[in-house]
C-alpha positions in Angstrom: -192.2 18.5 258.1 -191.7 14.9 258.2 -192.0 12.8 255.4 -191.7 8.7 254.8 -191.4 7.0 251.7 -192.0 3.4 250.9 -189.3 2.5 248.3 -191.2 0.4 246.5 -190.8 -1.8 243.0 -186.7 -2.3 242.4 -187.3 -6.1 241.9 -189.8 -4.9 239.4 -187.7 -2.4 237.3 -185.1 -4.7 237.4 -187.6 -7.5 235.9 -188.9 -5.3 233.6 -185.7 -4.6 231.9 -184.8 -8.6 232.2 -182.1 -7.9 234.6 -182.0 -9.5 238.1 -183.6 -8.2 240.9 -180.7 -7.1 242.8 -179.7 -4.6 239.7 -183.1 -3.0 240.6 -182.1 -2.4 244.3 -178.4 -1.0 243.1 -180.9 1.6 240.7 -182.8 2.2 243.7 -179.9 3.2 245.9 -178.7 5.5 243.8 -182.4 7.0 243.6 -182.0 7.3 247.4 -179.2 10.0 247.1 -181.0 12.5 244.7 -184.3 12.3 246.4 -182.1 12.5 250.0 -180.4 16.0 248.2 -184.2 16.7 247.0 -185.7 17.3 250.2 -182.7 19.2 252.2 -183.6 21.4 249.5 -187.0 21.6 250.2 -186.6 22.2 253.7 -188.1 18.5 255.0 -186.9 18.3 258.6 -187.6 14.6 258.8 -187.2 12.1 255.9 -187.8 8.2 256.8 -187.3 5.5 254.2 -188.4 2.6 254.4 -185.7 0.5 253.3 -186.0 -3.7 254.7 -189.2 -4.7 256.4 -189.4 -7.8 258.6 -191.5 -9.4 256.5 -188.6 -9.0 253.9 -186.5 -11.8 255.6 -189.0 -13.8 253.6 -187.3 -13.7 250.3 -184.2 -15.6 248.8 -181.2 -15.6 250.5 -179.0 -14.5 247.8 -181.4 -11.3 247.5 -181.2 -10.7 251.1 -177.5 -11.0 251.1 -176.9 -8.3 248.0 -179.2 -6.1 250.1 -177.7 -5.9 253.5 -174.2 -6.0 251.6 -175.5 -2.4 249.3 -176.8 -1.2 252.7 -173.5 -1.5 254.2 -171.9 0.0 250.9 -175.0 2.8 251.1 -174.0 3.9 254.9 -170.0 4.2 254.0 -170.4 6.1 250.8 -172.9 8.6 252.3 -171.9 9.4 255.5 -169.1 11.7 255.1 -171.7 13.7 252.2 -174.3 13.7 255.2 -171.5 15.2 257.9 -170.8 17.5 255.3 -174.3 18.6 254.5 -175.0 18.4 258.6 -177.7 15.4 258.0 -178.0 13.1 260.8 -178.7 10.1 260.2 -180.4 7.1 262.4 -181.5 3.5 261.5 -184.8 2.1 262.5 -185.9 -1.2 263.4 -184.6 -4.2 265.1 -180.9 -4.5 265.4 -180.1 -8.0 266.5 -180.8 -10.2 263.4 -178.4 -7.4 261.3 -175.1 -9.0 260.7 -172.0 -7.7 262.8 -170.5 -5.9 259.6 -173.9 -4.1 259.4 -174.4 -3.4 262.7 -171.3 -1.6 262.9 -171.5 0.2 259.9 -175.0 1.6 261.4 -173.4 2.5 264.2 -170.3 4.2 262.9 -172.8 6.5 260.9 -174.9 7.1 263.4 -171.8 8.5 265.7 -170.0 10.5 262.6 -173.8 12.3 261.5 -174.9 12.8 265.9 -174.3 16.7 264.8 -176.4 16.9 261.9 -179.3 19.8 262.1 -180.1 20.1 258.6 -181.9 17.3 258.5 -182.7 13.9 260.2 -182.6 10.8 257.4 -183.9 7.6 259.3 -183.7 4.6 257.5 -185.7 1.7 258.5 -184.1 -1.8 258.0 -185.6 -4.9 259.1 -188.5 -2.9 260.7 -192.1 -3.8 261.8 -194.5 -1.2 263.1 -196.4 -4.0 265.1 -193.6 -5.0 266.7 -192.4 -1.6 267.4 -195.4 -1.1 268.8 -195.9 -4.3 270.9 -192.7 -3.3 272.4 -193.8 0.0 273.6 -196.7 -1.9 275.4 -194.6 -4.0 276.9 -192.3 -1.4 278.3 -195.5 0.9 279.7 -196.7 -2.2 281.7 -198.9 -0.4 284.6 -197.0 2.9 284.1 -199.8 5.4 286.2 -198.5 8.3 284.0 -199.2 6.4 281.0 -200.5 8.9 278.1 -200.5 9.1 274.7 -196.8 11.5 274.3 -195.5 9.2 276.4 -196.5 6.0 274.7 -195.3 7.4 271.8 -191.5 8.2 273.5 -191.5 4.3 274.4 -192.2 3.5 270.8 -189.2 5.9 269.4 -187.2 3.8 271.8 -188.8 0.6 270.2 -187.4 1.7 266.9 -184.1 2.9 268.5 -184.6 6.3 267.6 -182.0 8.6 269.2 -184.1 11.6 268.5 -187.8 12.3 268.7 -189.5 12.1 264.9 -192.7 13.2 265.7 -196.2 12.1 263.5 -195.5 12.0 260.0 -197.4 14.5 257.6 -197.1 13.1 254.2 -196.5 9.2 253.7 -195.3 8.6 249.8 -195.6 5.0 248.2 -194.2 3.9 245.1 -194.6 1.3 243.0 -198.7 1.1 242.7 -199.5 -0.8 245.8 -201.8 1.2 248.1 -201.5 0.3 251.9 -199.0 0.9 254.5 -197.7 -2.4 254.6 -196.8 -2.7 258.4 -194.8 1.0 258.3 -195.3 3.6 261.0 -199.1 3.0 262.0 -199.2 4.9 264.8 -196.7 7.8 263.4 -199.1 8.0 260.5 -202.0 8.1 262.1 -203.0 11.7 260.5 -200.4 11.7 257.8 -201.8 12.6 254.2 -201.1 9.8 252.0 -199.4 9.7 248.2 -199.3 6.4 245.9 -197.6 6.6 242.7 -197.5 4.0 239.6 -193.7 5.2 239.4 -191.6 2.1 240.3 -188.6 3.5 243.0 -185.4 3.8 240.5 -187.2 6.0 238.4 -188.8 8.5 241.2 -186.9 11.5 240.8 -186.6 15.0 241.9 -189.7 16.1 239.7 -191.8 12.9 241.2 -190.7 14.3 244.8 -191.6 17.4 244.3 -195.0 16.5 243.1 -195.8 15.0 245.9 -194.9 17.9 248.0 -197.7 20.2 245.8 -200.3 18.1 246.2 -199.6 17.9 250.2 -199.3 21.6 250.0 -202.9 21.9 248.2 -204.3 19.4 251.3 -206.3 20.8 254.2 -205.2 18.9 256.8 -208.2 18.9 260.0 -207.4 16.5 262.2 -210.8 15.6 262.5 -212.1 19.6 263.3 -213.6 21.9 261.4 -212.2 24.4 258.8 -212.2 27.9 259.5 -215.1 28.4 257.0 -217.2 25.4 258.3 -217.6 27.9 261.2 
């Protein structure tokens, strides 16, 4: 099962409680780990966060700072737990506007977590589906063999996934807003969607694991009939 969450509302929390925004982010972070433990538990194969869109670039600097310096801190902290508990873990997204200390800190977990079966944890920093996507197209070109699985392989190299994700079943948003906001379009394409008022700090294992039961009570067709339609 794959699932992706949109981690949204940590400037929000943190207005709401007249903090600044970057005490939001921290909150969320540490909301990452227990929902991270929450589904190894529940036996997701796939869990992809979406952490730093590319739109994102578009907000102070001093917020954008804090945040590529807790993703940093984020990646050295849970590595070695993710070794331990054999998840791998891969970033998403463009690379070449990360800073150097970043970049390598991606990369150093990347190597360490290669191993991990348990689960794969991708997280997706400065990441745009439509230019994921244009990329693709661009490396197809006039490829004869072109076909949909194999579109879909050039767009996994796009994102610089090491492994194949596959489609995504259930796509989770927090925060209230209801659209995808540039995340995954294509992998989504059939995924069963789940918004949530609950702003990201505060989703918890509970929250998770509600939105597992209602994917569970979903008949997913794919555009064919159920069995009793006949």
């Amino acid at each position: 099962m794959h699932v992706a969450i949109i981690m949204d509302g940590n400037g929000r929390w943190a207005t709401n409680r007249g903090l600044c925004r970057s005490a939001g982010h921290i909150e969320g972070a540490k909301a990452v780990h227990a929902i991270v433990e929450t589904a190894v538990r529940a036996g997701v194969q796939i869990l992809t966060l979406y952490a730093f869109s590319a739109a994102n670039w578009a907000r102070p600097p001093a917020e954008i700072a804090a945040l590529m310096h807790l993703f940093g801190q984020y990646l050295f902290t849970e590595t070695r737990r993710c070794v331990k508990e054999s998840i791998r873990i891969n970033v998403i997204g463009r690379r070449d506007r990360l800073t150097e200390s970043l970049l390598r800190s991606v990369e150093e977990s990347e190597r360490a977590s290669a191993l991990g079966s348990r689960m794969h944890l991708r997280i997706a920093i400065d990441y745009s589906s439509r230019h994921s996507i244009v990329q693709a197209a661009q490396r197809a070109g006039r490829d004869a063999d072109f076909s949909v699985g194999h579109f879909h392989h050039l767009l996994q190299e796009a994102d610089y996934g090491t492994c194949a994700a596959g489609a995504v079943d259930l796509l989770i948003r927090t925060g209230g807003e209801k659209r995808l906001s540039d995340f995954m379009l294509w992998e989504c394409a059939y995924a069963e969607l789940h918004f949530t008022d609950c702003l990201w700090p505060d989703f918890d294992a509970q929250h998770f694991q509600n939105a597992l039961d209602d994917y569970a009570g979903r008949q997913r067709r794919f555009g064919t009939l159920t069995a009793h339609q006949g």
